[in-house]
NUDOPA-219990 format. One record per residue (C-alpha): z, x, y; residue in three letters. Coordinates in steps of 0.2 Angstrom, whole numbers, plus 2048, in hexadecimal, padded with zeros to 3 digits. Example, Ala and Ser with C-alpha at 12.3 -4.5 7.8 and 13.67 -1.06 7.14 Angstrom:
BEGIN
82783E7EAALA
8248447FBSER
//
This chain:
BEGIN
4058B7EBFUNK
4128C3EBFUNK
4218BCEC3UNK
4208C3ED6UNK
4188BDEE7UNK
40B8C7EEEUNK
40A8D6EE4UNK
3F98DEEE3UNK
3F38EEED9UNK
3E18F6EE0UNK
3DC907ED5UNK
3CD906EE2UNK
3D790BEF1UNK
3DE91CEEBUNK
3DD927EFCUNK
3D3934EF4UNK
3C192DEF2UNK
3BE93CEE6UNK
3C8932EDAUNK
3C1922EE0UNK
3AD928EDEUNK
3B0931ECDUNK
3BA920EC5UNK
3B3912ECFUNK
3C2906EC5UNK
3C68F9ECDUNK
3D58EEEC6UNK
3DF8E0ED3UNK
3EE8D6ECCUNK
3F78C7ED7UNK
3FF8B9ED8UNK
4048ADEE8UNK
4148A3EE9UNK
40A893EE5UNK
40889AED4UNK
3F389CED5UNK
3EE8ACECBUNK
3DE8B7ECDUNK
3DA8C7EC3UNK
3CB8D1ECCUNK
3C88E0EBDUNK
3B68E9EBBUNK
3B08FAEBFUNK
3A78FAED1UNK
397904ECCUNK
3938F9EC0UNK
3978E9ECDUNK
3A18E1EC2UNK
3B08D6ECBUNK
3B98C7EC8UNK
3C18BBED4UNK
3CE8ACED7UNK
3CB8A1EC5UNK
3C08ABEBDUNK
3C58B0EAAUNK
3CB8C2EA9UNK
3C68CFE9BUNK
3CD8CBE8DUNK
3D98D9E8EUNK
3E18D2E9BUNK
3E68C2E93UNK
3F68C8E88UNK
3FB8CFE99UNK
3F78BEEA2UNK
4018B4E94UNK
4108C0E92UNK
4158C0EA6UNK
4138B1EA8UNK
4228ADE9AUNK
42B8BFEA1UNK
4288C7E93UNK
41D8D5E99UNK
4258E5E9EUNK
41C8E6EAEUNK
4258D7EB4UNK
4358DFEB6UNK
42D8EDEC0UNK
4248E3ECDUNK
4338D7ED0UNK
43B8E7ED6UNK
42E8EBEE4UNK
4308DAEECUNK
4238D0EF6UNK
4198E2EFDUNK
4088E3EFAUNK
4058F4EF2UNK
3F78FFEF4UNK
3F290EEEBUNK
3EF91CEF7UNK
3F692FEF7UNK
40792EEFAUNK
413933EF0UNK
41C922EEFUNK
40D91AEECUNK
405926EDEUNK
416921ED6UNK
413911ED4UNK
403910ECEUNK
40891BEC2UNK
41590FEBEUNK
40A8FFEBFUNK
3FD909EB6UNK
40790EEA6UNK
4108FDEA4UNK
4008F4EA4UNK
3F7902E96UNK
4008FAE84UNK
3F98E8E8AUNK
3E88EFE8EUNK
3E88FAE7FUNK
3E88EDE74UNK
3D78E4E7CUNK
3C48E6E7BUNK
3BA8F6E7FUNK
3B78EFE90UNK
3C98F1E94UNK
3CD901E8AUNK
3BE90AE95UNK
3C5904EA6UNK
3D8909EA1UNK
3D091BE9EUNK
3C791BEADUNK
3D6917EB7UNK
3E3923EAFUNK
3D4930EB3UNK
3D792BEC5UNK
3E792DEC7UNK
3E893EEBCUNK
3DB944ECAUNK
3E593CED8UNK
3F3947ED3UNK
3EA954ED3UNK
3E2951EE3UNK
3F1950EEBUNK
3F4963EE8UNK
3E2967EEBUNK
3E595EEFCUNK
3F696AEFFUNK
3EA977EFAUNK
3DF974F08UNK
3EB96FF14UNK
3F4982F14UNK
3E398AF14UNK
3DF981F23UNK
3F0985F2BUNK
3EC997F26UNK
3DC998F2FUNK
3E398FF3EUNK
3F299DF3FUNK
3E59AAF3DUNK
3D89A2F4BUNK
3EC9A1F57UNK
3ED9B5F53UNK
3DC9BBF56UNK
3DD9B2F67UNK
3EC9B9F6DUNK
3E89C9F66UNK
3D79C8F71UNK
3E09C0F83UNK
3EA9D0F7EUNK
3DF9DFF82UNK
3E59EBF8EUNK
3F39E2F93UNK
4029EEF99UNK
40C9F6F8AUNK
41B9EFF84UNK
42C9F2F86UNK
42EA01F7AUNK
43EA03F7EUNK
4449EEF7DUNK
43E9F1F6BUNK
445A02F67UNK
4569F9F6BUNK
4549EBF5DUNK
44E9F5F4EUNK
4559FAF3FUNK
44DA03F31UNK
450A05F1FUNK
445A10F17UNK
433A0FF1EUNK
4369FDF24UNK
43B9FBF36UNK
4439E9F38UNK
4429E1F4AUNK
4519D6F53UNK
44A9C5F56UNK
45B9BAF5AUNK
4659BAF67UNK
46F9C8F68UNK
47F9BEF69UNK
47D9BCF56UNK
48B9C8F4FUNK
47F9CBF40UNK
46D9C8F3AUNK
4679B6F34UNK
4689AEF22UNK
45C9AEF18UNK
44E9A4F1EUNK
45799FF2FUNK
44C998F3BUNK
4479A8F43UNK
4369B4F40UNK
43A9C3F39UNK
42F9D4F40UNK
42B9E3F34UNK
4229F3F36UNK
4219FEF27UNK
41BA0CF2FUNK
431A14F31UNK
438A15F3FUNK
42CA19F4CUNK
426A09F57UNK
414A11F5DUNK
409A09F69UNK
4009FDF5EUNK
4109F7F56UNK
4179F3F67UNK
4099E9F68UNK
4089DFF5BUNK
41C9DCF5EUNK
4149D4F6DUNK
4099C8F65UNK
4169C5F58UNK
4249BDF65UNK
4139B2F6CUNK
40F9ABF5BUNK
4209A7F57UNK
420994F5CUNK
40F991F54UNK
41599BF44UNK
42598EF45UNK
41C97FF45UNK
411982F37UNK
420987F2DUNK
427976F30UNK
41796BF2DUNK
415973F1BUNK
42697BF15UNK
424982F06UNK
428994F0AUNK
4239A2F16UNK
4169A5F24UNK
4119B6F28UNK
4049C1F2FUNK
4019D4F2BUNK
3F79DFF34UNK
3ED9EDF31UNK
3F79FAF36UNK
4069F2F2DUNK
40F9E7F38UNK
4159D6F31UNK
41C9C8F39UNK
4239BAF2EUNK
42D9AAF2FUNK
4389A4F29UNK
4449B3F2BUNK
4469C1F1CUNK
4539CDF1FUNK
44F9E0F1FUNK
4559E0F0DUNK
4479D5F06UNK
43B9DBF11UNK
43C9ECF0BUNK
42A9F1F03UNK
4279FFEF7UNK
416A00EFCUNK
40E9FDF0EUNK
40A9E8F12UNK
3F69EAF10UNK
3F99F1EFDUNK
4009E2EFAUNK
3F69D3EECUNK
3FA9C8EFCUNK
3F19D0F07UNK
3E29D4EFAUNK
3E19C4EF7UNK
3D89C0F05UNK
3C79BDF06UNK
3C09C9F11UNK
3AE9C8F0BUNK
3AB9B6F11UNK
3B79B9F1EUNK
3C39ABF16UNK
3D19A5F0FUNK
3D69ACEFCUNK
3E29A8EF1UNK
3EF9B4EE7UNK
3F29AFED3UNK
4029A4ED1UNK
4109B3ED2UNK
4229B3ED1UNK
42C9B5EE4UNK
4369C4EE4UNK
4439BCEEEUNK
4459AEEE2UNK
43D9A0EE8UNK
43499DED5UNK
42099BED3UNK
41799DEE2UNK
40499EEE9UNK
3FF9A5EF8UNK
3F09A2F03UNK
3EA9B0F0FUNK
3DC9B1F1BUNK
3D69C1F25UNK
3D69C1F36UNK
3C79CAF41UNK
3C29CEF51UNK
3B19CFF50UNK
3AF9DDF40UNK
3C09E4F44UNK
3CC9DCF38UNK
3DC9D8F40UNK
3E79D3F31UNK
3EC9C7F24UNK
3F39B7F28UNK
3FE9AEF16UNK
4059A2F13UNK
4109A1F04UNK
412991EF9UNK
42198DEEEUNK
41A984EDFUNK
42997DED6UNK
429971EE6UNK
41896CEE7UNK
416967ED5UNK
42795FED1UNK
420954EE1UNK
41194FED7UNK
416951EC5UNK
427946EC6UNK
41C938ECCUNK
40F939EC2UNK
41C939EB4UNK
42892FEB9UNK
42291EEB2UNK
42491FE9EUNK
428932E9CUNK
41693AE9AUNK
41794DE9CUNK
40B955EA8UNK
40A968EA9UNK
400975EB8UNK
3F7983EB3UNK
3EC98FEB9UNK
3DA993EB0UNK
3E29A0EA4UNK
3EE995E9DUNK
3FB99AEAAUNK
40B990EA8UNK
40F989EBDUNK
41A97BEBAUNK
41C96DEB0UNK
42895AEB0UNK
42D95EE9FUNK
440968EA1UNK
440973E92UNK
42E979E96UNK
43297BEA9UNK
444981EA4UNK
439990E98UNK
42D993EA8UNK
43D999EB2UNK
4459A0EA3UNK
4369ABE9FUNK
4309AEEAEUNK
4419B6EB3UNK
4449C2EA9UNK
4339C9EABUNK
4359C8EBEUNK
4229C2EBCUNK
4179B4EB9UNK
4169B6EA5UNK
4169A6E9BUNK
40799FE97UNK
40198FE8AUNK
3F3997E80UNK
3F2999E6EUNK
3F59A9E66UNK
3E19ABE65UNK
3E29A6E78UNK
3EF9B2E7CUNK
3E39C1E76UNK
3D79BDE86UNK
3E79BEE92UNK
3E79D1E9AUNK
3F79CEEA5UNK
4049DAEA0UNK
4129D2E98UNK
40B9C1E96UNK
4149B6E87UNK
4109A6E7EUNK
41B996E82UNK
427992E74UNK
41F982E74UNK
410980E65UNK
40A972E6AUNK
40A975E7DUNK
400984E7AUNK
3F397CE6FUNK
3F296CE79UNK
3EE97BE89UNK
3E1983E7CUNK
3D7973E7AUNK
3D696FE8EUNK
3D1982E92UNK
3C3981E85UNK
3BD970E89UNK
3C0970E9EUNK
3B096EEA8UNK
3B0973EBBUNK
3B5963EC8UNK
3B5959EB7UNK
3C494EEB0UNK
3C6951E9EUNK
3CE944E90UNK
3D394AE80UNK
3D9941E70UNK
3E094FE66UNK
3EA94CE58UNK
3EE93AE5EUNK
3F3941E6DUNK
3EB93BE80UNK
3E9948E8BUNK
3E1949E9DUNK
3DD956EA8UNK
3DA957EB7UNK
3D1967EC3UNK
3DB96DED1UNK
3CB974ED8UNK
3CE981EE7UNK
3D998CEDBUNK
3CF987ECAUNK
3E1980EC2UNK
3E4971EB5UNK
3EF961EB7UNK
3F395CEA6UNK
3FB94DEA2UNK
400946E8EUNK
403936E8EUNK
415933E83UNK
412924E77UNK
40992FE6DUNK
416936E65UNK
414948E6DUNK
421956E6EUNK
41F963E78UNK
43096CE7DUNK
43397DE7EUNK
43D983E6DUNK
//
């Protein structure tokens, strides 16, 4: 039917079921080298489905009529995948390519009866939420990595008891101290000079000068035995830095940081990463979207206390870079006919977005505040924000498009907008209460920076 052997398009089998139980949209398109077509469409809750020679909606019919005469756009783009058969699950690859099959399909659909209108809403709902899902799903995935870090320390501090003091004098040997931070030698001492900036080696800080007492010797100890499990959870999410901090200010953190970015004002347990643990409930928390001080953009940072019983031990984060975590998502999700999508957080917070002079205004802005500053809110919206500094985008209709998506969001609900003959879509990203929005471009929207 589509000028291509085997191809088949299931919206059903997203990998996220939340997508899957809020749409229930089902749509199937293939053909078989013998030429024989079927269309299964219909919405699942509603047990509508249609097989091998049954008549499709008749939205589907200009669709039917152009490929098979190659003149329907989404020829040309399944010809390229070849004979696969693609399904729709939470790679990124594949998120792409709905997106792609999805958007190619909507101008045929757009012009056919209510039928088909509803269930094209209903599937670019889904994959709005699948995007968003997939950060949710990062989301998750560090806070369970930070918990499991946490759980490796507290054993190790446990096994440690009374065990025989270390060293003091093995560590005496390998410190340097600048200020009131004492920076520990981790690499072999062959190394003529200390690693780069975030070399493959932990990095050990007390901020208590130069004296090493008994407590910081041994938490030095536990440090050198979490290494290895620090390493490997750097390496199976890295976005940024691992790190614990104990209560008597002690941090261990890898990636390496040279002394000169490590060097605090104020002691580690003053710190909003620290804070922004959830020692209440005894779980993970998470800090506002802040700017890195050592220039690795927008970040977020998960952080869960760490107790022995009711002694708490300290703070394991873990830090997550933001520009790479949304350009993963947004530049697929974009990628198909030029929609702009944007991140922000529940105050209008500007995170990211696919569109280069908004994102290129982000950085810009954000810079030369050396803080997270630019929000899209109106100018009556931007009386409600308390954050000191904070600006309105450059971008009108950015900022009221943001208005209108703030006002109208529910909680774990998608929302869908016409505004000024504009389609919008928002999704929840729900553990840190932030909005995926998407506009859809054939609408005639402009949203860049000035």
């Amino acid at each position: 039917m589509l000028g291509c052997t085997g191809i088949a398009v299931g919206f059903w089998s997203f990998g996220f079921a939340r997508a899957v139980s809020q749409s229930h949209f089902g749509l199937a398109i293939a053909s078989t080298q013998g030429g024989s077509e079927m269309v299964a469409y219909g919405n699942r809750g509603e047990g509508e489905a249609l097989g091998a020679g049954s008549e499709p909606p008749a939205c589907l019919a200009p669709v039917a009529a152009e490929s098979k005469s190659q003149l329907h756009p989404i020829s040309s783009i399944i010809s390229r995948i070849g004979g696969d058969v693609v399904r729709m699950i939470s790679q990124p690859r594949q998120l792409a390519l709905a997106t792609v099959l999805l958007f190619a399909l909507s101008p045929a659909i757009s012009r056919a009866d209510d039928r088909c209108t509803h269930a094209l809403a209903l599937a670019e709902d889904a994959m709005v939420r699948l995007a968003a899902d997939r950060i949710d799903s990062t989301f998750d995935a560090v806070a369970a990595s930070t918990r499991a870090l946490g759980d490796a320390y507290r054993r190790l501090a446990s096994a440690q008891g009374e065990q025989a003091m270390p060293d003091s004098e093995r560590w005496l040997a390998r410190r340097t101290t600048q200020g009131n931070t004492t920076g520990l030698r981790t690499w072999p001492a062959q190394l003529k000079a200390p690693p780069s900036f975030q070399a493959a080696y932990a990095g050990f800080y007390s901020y208590k000068g130069a004296k090493l007492d008994d407590q910081v010797l041994r938490q030095l100890s536990l440090f050198e035995q979490l290494v290895p499990t620090f390493r490997a959870a750097y390496e199976s999410f890295p976005f940024s830095w691992v790190y614990v901090t104990t209560v008597d200010d002690a941090m261990m953190i890898y990636p390496y940081l040279p002394i000169e970015q490590a060097i605090n004002d104020s002691t580690p347990t003053q710190t909003p990463y620290y804070r922004a643990a959830d020692f209440a409930h005894h779980a993970v928390g998470w800090t506002p979207p802040y700017l890195d001080l050592v220039g690795a953009g927008m970040m977020i940072t998960a952080s869960y206390p760490v107790y022995e019983g009711d002694s708490l031990l300290g703070v394991v984060s873990r830090d997550i870079t933001l520009k790479q975590l949304a350009k993963s998502v947004l530049s697929r999700l974009t990628s198909a006919d030029g929609s702009v999508a944007l991140i922000v957080d529940s105050d209008g917070l500007a995170i990211d977005s696919s569109d280069q002079a908004l994102a290129a205004e982000i950085d810009r802005v954000n810079a030369t505040a050396g803080a997270a500053v630019l929000y899209y809110r109106s100018a009556d919206g931007m009386k409600t924000i308390t954050a000191k500094g904070a600006v309105a985008s450059s971008s009108a209709a950015t900022n009221a498009l943001v208005e209108q998506v703030l006002a109208k969001s529910r909680a774990g609900n998608t929302l869908r907008l016409e505004l000024g003959g504009r389609r919008v879509l928002a999704a929840p990203i729900e553990l840190t209460a932030w909005r995926l929005v998407l506009i859809r471009p054939e609408l005639g929207l402009t949203l860049s920076a000035d």
